[in-house]
C-alpha positions in Angstrom: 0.0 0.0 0.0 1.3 3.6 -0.7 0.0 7.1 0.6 1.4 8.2 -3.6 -1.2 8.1 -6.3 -0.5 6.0 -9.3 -0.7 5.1 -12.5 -0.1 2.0 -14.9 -1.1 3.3 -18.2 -3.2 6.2 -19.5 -4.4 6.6 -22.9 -5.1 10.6 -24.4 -7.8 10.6 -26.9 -7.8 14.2 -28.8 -10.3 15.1 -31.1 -10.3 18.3 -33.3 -14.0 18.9 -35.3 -14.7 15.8 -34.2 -12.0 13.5 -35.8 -9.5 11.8 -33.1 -6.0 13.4 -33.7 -3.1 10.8 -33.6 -0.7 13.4 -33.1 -2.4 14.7 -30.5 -3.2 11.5 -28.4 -1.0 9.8 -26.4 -0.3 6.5 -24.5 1.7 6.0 -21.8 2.9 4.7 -18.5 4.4 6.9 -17.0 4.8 11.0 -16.9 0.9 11.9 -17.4 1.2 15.8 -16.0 3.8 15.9 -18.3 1.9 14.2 -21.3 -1.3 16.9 -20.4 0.7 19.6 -19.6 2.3 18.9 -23.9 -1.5 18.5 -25.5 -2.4 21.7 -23.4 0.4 24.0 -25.0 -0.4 22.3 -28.2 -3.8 23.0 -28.6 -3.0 26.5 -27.3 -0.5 27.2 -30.3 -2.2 26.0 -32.9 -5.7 28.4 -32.0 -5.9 30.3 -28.8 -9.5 30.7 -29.2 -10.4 26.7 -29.8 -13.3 25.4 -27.5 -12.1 22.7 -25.6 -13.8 20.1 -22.8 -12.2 17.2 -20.8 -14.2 14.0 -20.5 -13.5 11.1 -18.5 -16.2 8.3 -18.2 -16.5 7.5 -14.3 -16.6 10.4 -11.4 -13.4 8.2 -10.3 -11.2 9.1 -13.1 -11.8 12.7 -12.5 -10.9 12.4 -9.1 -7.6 10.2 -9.9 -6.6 12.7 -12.4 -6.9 15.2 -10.0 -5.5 13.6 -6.8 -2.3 12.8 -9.3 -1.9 16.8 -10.4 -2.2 17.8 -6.8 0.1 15.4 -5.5 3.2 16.1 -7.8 2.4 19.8 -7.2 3.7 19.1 -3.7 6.9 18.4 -4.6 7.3 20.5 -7.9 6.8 23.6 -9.1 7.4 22.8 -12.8 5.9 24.7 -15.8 4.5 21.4 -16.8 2.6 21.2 -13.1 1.8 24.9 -13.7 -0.3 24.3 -16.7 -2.2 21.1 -15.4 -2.9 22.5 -11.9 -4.6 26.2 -14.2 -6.3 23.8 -16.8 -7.5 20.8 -15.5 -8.0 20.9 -11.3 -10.8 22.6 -10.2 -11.1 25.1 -7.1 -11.5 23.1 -4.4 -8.5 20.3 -4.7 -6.7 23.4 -5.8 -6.9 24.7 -2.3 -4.9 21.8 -0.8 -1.5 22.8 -2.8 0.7 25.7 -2.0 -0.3 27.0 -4.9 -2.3 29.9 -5.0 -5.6 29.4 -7.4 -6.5 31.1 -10.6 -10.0 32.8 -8.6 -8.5 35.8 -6.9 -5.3 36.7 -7.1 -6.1 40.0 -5.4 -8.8 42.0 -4.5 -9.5 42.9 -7.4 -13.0 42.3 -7.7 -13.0 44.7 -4.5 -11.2 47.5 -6.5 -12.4 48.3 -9.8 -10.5 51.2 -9.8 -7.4 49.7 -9.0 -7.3 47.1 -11.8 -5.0 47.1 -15.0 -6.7 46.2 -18.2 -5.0 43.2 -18.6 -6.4 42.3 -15.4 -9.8 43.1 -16.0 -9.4 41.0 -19.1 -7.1 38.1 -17.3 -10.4 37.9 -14.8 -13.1 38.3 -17.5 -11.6 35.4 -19.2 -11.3 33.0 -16.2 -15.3 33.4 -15.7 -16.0 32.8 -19.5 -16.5 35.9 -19.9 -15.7 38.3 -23.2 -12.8 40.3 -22.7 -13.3 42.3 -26.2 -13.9 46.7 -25.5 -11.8 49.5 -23.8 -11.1 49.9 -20.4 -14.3 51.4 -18.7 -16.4 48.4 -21.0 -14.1 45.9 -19.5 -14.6 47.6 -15.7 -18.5 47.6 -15.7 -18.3 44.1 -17.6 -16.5 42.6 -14.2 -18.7 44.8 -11.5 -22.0 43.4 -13.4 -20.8 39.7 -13.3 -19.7 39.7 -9.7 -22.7 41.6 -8.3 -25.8 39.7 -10.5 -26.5 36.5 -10.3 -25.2 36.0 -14.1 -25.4 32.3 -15.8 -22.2 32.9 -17.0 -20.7 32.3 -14.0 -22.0 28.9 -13.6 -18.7 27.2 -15.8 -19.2 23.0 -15.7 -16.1 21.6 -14.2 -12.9 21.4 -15.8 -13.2 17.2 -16.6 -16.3 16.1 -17.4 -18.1 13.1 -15.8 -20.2 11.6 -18.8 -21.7 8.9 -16.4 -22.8 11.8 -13.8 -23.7 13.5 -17.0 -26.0 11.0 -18.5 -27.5 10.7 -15.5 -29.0 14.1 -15.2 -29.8 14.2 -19.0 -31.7 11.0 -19.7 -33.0 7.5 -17.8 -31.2 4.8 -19.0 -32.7 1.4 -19.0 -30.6 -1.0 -16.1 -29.1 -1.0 -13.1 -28.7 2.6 -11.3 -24.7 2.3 -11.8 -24.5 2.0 -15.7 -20.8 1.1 -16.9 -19.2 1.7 -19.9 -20.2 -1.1 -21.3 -24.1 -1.0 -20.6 -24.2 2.5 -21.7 -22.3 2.2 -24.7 -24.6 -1.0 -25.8 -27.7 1.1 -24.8 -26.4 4.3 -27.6 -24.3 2.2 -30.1 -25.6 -0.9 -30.1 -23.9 -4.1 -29.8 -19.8 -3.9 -29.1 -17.0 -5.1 -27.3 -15.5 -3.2 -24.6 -12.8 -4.9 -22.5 -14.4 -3.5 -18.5 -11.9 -2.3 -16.1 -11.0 -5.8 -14.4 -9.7 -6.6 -17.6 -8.0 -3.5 -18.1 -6.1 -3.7 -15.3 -5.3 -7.1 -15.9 -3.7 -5.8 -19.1 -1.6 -3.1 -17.3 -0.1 -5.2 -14.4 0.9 -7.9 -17.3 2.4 -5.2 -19.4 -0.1 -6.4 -22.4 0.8 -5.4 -25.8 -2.7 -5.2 -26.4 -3.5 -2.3 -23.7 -3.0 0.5 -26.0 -5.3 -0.6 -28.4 -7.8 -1.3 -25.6 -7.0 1.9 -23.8 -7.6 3.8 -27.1 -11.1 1.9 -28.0 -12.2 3.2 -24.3 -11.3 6.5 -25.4 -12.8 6.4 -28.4 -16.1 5.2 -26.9 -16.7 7.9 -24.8 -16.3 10.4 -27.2 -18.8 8.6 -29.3 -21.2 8.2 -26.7 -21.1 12.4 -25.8 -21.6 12.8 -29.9 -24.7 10.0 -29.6 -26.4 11.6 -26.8 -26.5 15.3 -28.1 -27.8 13.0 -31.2 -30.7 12.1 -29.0 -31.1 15.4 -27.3 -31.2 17.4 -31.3 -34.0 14.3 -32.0 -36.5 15.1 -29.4 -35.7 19.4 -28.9 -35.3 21.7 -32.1 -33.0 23.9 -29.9 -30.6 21.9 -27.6 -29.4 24.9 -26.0 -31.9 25.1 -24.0 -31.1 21.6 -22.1 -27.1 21.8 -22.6 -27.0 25.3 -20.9 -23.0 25.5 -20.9 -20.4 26.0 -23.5 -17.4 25.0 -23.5 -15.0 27.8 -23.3 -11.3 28.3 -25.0 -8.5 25.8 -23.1 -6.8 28.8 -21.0 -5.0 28.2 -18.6 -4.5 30.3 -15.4 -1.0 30.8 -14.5 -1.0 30.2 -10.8 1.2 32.0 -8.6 3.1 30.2 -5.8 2.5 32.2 -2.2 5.9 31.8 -0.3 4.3 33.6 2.9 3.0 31.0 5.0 0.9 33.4 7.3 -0.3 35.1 3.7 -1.3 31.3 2.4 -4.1 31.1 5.5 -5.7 33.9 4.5 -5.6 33.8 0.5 -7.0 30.0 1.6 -10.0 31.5 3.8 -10.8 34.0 1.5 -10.6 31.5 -1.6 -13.3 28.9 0.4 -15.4 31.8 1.4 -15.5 32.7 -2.2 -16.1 29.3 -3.7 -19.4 29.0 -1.4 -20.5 32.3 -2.7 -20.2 30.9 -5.8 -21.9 27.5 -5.1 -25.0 29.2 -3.7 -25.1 31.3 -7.4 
């Protein structure tokens, strides 16, 4: 037994207007901050203003793949943990590192008057916000969101669960866990999925076969999200009225590291007293 997260083997699918991107994706078995942190700054390069969301099947991944940034943020301050820790964790494991989160740096939601542009559009950005218009557009464009109750605010988390998410969006026949493999015979039809038992199997015998099983998974999912928004276009003429969100340009927040130990506490109170604001929105 050991306190360290791990990992066997992880399998990056990418997909770019819809077609998986074999440049992009990545298996491995090691190194898989460093394997995000080099699709992250790839997509970035190539179109700044790309929409971009982060599924992983099971709640359980997304809490892996979190506990696994956060951990090696303990120990490093690399540009590679940088990246990961402002793109993929959300607020709340955030607040266990020493690494201050992308939500306030400062007061400046406090002190409009105060604020740089670039600040103003730094912060705008982070909520999903535009960030186009000149200084006093930008000012009044911040005061509005953080004083209304605006819908904007209300960003889906950084790595989507598509089992929590099919759960809120439509009743699956079957048991009240549905795995990957019910679902994806329930929205494609008949296939073969290898479950997680033998998936594991694979990675503790150091399988030849696990990329290619790794990568079907993968590939699944991301079929499954295009079949149920399939569904949802069938039965609604305008979607957007049951997929509320949209997914928002991959940017992310450079955190800052707070050396002041005294200064940590209080940038850590103020960031929890912020996040329930936010949860009661």
């Amino acid at each position: 037994m050991s306190a360290k997260p791990t990992v066997l083997a992880f399998d990056i699918c990418v997909f770019l207007n819809g077609r998986l991107s074999n440049e992009l994706s990545t298996f491995g078995k090691s190194g898989l901050v460093t394997a995000l942190a080099k699709i992250i700054t790839s997509i970035r390069s190539r179109d700044t203003s790309a929409r971009t969301q982060i599924y992983c099947f099971t709640p359980e991944e997304v809490s892996k793949i979190n506990q696994l940034i956060v951990h090696e943020s303990l120990t490093s301050h690399s540009e590679d943990i940088r990246v990961c820790i402002g793109a993929i964790v959300d607020i709340p494991l955030a607040l266990l590192t020493s690494i201050q989160p992308e939500l306030l740096q400062n007061a400046l939601f406090q002190s409009w008057s105060k604020s740089t542009k670039k600040q103003l559009e730094d912060h705008l950005a982070c909520l999903g916000l535009e960030t186009n218009g000149n200084y006093k557009t930008l000012q009044a464009r911040l005061q509005s969101a953080m004083t209304t109750k605006n819908p904007a605010l209300r960003r889906v988390p950084k790595i989507i669960s598509v089992h929590n998410a099919l759960k809120e969006l439509v009743a699956l026949p079957g048991p009240g866990f549905t795995t990957l493999q019910h679902c994806a015979a329930y929205l494609l039809g008949p296939c073969n999925l290898p479950g997680d038992d033998e998936l594991y199997a694979s990675a503790v015998k150091d399988s030849d076969h696990l990329a290619v099983k790794l990568r079907g998974r993968g590939m699944t999912v991301h079929r499954i999200v295009g079949r149920l928004r399939s569904m949802l276009r069938e039965k609604f003429s305008d979607i957007s009225r049951i997929l509320i969100n949209q997914a928002q340009p991959l940017s992310p927040a450079y955190v800052e590291i707070v050396q002041d130990e005294n200064l940590r506490k209080l940038v850590f109170m103020h960031e929890v007293k912020i996040v329930q604001m936010r949860c009661l929105l």
